[in-house]
N, CA, C and O atoms as a DFTB+ gen file, in Angstrom:
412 C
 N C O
     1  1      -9.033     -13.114      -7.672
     2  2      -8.455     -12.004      -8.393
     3  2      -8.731     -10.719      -7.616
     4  3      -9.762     -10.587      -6.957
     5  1      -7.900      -9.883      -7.693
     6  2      -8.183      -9.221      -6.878
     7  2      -7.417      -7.620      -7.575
     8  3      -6.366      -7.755      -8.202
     9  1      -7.950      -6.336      -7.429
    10  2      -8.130      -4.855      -8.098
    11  2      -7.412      -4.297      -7.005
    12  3      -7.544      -4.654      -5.835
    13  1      -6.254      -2.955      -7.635
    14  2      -6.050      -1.809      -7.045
    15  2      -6.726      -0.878      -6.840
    16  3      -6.541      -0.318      -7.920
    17  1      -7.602      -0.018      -6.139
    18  2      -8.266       1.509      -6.333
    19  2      -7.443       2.665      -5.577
    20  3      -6.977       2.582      -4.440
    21  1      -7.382       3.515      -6.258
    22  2      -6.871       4.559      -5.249
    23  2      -8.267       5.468      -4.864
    24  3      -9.020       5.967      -5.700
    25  1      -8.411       5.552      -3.413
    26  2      -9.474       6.093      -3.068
    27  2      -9.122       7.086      -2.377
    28  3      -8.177       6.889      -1.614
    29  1      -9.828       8.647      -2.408
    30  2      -9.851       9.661      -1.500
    31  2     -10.556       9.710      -0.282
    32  3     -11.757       9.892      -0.483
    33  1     -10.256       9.615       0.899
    34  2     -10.792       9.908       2.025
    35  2     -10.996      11.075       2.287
    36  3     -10.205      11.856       1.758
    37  1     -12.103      11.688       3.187
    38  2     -11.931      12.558       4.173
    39  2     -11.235      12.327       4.853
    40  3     -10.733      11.231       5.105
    41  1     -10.981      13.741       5.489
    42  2      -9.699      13.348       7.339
    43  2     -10.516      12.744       8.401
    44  3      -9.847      12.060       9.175
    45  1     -11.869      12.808       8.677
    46  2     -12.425      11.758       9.626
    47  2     -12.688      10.367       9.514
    48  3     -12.896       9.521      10.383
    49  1     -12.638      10.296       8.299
    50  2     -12.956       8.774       7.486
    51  2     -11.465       7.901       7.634
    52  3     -11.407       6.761       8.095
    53  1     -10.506       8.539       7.234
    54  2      -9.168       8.478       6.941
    55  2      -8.749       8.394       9.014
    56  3      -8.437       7.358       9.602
    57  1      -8.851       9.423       9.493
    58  2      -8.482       8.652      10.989
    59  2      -9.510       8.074      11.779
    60  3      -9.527       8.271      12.994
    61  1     -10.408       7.348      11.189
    62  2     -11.292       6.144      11.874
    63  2     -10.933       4.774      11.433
    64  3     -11.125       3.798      12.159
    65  1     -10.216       4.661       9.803
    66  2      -9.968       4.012       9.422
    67  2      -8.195       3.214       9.896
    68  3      -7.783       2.064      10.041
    69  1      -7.612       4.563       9.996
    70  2      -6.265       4.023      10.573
    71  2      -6.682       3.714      12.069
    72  3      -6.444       2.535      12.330
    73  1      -7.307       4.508      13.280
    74  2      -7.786       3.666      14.589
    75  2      -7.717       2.863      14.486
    76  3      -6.755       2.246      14.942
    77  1      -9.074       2.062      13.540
    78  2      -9.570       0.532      13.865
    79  2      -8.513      -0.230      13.205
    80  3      -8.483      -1.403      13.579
    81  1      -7.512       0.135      12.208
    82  2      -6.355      -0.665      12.013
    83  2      -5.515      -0.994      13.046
    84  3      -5.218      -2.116      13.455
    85  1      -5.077       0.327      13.520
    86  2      -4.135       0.516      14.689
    87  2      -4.555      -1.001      15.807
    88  3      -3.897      -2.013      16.047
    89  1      -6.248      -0.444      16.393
    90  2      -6.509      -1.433      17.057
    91  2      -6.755      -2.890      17.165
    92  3      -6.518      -3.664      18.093
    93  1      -7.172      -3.040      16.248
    94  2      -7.553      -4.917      15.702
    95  2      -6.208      -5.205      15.059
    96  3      -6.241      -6.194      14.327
    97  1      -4.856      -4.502      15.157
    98  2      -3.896      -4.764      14.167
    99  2      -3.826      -5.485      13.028
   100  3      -3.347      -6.573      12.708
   101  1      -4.445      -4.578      12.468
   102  2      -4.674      -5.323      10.665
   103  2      -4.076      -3.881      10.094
   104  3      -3.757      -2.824      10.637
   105  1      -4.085      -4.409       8.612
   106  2      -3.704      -3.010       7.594
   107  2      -4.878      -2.421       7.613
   108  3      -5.964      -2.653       8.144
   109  1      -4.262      -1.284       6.644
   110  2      -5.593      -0.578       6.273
   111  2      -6.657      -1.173       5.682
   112  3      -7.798      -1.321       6.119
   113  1      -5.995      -1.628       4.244
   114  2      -6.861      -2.391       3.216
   115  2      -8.151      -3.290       3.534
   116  3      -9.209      -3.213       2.911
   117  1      -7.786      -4.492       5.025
   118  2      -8.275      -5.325       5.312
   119  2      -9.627      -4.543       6.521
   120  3     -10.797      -4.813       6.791
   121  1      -8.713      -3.585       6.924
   122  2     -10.109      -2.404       7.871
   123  2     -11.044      -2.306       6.633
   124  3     -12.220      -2.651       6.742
   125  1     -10.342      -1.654       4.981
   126  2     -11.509      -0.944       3.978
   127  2     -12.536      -1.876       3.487
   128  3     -13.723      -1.639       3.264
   129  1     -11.729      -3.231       3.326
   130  2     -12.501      -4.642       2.780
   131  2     -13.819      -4.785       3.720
   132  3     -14.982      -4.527       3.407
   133  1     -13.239      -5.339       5.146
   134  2     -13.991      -5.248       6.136
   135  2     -15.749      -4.879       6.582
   136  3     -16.702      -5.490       7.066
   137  1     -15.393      -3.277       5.993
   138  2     -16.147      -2.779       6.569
   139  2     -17.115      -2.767       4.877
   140  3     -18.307      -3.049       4.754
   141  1     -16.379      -2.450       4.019
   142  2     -17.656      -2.384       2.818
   143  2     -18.165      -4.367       2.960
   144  3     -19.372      -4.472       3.180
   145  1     -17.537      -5.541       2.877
   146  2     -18.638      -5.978       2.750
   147  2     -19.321      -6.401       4.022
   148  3     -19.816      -7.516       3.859
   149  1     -19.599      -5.763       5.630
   150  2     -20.188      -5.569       6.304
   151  2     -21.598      -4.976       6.049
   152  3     -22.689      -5.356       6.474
   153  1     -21.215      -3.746       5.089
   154  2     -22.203      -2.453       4.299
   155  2     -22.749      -3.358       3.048
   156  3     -23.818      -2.984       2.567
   157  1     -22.140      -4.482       2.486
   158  2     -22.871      -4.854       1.297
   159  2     -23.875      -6.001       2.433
   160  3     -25.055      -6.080       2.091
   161  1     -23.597      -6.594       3.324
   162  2     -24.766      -8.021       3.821
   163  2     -25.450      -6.776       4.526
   164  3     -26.553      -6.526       4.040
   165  1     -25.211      -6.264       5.153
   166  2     -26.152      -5.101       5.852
   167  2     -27.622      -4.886       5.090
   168  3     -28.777      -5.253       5.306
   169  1     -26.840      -3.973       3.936
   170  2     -27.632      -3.213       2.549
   171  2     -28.010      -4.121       2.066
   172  3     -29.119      -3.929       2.564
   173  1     -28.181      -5.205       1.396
   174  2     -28.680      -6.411       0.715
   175  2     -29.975      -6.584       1.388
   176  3     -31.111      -6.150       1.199
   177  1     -29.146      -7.744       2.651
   178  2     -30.546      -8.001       3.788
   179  2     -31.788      -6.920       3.948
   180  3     -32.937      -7.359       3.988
   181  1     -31.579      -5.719       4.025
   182  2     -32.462      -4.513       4.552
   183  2     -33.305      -4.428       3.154
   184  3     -34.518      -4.615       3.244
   185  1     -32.737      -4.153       1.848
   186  2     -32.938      -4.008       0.526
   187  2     -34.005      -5.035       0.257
   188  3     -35.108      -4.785      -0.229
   189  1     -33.466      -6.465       0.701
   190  2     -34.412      -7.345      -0.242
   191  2     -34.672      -8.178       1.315
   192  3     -33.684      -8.618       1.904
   193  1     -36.082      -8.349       1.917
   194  2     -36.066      -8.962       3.097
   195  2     -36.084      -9.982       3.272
   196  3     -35.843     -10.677       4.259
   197  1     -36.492     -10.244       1.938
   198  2     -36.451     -12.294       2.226
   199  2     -35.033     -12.684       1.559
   200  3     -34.916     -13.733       0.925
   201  1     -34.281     -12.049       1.684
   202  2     -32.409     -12.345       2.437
   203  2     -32.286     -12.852       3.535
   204  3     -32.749     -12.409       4.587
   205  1     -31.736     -13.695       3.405
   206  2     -30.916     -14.227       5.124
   207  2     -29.703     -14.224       5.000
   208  3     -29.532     -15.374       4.595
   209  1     -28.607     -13.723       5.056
   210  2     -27.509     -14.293       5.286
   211  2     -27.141     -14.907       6.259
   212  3     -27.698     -14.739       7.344
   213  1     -26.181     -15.708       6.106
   214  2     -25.547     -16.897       6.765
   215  2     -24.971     -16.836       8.281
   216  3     -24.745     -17.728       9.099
   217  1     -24.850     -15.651       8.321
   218  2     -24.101     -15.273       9.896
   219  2     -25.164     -13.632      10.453
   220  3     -25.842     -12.732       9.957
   221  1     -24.663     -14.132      11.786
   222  2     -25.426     -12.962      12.257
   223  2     -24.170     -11.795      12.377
   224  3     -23.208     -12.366      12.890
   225  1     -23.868     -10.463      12.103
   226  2     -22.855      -9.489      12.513
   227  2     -23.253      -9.804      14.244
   228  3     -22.784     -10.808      14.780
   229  1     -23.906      -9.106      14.808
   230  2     -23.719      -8.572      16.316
   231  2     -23.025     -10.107      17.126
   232  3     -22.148     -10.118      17.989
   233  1     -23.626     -11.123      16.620
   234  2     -22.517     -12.590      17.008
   235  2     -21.248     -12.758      16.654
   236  3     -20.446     -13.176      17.489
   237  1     -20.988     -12.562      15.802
   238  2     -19.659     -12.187      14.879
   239  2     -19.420     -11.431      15.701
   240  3     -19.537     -12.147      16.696
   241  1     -19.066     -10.126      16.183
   242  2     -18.761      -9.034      17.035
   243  2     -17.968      -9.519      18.266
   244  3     -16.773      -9.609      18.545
   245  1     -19.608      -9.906      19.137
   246  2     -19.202     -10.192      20.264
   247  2     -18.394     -12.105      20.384
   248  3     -17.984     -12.566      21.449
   249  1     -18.369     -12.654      19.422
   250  2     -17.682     -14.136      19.534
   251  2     -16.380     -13.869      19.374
   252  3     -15.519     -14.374      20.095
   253  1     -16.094     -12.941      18.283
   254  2     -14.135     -13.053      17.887
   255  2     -13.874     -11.966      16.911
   256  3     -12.969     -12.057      16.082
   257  1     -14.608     -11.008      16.998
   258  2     -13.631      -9.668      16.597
   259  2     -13.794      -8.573      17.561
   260  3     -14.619      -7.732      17.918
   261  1     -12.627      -8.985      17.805
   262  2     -11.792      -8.334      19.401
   263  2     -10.401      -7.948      19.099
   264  3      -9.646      -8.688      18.467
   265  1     -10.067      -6.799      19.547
   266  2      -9.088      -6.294      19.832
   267  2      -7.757      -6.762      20.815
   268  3      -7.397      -6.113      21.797
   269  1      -7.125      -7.988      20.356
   270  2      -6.556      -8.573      21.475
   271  2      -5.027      -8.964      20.604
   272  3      -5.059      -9.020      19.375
   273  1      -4.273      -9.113      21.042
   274  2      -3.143      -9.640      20.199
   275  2      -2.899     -11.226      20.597
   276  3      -2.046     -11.910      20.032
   277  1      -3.981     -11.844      21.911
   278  2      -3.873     -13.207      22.262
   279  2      -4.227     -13.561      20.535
   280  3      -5.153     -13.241      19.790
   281  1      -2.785     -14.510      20.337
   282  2      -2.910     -15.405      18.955
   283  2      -4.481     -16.473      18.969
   284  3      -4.685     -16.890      17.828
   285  1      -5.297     -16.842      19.736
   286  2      -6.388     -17.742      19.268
   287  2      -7.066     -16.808      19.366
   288  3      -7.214     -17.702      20.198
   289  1      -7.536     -16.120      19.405
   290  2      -8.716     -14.574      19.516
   291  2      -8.115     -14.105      18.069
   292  3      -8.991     -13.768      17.272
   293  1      -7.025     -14.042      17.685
   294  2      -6.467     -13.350      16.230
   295  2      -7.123     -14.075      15.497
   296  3      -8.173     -13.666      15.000
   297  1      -6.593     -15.457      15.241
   298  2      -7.251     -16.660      14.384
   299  2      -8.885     -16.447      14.668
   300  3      -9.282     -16.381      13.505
   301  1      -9.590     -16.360      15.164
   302  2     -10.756     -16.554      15.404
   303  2     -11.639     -15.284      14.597
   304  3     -12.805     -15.215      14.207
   305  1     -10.436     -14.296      14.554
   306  2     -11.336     -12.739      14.209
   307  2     -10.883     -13.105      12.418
   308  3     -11.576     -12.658      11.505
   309  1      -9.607     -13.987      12.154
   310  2      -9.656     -13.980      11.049
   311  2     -10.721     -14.877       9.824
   312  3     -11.154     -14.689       8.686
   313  1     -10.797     -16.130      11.116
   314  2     -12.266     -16.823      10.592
   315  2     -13.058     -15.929      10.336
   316  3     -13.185     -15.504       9.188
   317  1     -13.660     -15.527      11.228
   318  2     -14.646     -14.803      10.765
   319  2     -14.840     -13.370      10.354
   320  3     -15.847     -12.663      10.326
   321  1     -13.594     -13.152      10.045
   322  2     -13.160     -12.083       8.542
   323  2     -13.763     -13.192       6.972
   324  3     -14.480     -12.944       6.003
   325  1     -13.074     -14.311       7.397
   326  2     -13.503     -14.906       6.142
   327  2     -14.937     -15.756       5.853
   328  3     -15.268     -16.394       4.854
   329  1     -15.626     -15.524       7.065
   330  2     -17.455     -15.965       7.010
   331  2     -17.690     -14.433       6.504
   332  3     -18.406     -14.327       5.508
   333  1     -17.257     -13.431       6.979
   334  2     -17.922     -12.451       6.068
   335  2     -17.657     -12.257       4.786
   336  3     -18.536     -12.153       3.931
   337  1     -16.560     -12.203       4.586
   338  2     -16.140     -12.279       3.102
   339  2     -17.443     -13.408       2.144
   340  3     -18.212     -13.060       1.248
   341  1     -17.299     -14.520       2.656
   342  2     -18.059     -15.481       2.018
   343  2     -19.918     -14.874       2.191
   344  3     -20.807     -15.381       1.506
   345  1     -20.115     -14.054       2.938
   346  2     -21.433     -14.254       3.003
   347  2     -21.397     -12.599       2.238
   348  3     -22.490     -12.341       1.734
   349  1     -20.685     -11.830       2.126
   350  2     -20.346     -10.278       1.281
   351  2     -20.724     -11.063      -0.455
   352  3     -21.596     -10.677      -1.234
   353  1     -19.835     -12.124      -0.641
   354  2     -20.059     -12.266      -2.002
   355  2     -21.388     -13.122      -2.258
   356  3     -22.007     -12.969      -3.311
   357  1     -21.808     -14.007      -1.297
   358  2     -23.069     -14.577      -1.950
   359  2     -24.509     -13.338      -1.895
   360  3     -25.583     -13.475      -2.481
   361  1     -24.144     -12.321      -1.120
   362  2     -25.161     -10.939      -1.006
   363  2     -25.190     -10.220      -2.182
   364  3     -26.162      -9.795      -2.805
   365  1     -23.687     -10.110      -2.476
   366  2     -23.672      -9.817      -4.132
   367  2     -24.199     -10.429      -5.179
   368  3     -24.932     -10.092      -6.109
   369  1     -23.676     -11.397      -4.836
   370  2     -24.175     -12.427      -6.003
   371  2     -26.125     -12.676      -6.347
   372  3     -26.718     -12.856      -7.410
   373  1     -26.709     -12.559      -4.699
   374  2     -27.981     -12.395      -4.524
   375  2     -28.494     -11.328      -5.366
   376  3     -29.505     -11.531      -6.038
   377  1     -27.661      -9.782      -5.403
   378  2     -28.533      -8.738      -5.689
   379  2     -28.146      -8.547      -7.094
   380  3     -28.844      -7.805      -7.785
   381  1     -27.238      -9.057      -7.540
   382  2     -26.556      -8.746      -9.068
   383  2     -27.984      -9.684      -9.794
   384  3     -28.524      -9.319     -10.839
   385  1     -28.337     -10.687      -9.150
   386  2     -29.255     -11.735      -9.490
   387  2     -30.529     -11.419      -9.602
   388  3     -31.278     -11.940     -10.429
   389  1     -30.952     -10.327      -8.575
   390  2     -31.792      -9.444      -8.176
   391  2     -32.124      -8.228      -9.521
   392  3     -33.206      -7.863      -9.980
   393  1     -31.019      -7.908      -9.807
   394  2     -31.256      -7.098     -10.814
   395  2     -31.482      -7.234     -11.999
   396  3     -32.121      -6.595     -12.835
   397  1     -30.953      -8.044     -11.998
   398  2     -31.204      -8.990     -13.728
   399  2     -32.401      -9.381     -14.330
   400  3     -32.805      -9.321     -15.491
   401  1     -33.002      -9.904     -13.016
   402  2     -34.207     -10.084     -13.275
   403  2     -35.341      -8.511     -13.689
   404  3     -36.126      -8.456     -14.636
   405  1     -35.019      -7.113     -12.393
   406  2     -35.838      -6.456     -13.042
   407  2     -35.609      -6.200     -14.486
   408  3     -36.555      -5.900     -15.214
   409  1     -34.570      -6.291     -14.870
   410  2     -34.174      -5.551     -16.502
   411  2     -35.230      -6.330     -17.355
   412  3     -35.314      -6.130     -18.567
């Protein structure tokens, strides 16, 4: 399931965001997705240390999200669009879990 937001940018936020679209040729949306749950396994891991998530980012990086329009480098950045996705929601799922408990 999936939500509309209309969100306000700044103008530097707003042309960093169209760049890295421009360049990895993706939409916007999938740059905004992207990068927040990058910021949620980031923030989680750092937050609570005995987190691991499942993938390392800087491997992810340098293995297949690249700027290339070669079609198996595309597929490859989209895999692992979707290892992050999967490891964004079990971080959530970690800290929502996390919180419950302090209450």
């Amino acid at each position: 399931m999936s939500k509309k937001f209309q969100v306000v940018f700044p103008d530097w936020l707003a042309e960093y965001i169209e760049k890295t679209a421009e360049l990895y040729d993706i939409n916007l949306s999938e740059v905004i997705r992207m990068q927040i749950c990058i910021e949620i396994i980031t923030a989680v891991s750092k937050y609570y240390p005995e987190y691991k998530p499942g993938i390392d980012l800087p491997i992810l990086y340098k293995d297949g999200i690249k700027h290339s329009k070669d079609s198996s480098e595309r597929e490859q950045m989209f895999k692992n669009f979707s290892k992050i996705y999967f490891e964004a929601r079990k971080a959530v799922e970690y800290r929502m879990n996390k919180g419950k408990k302090r209450e």
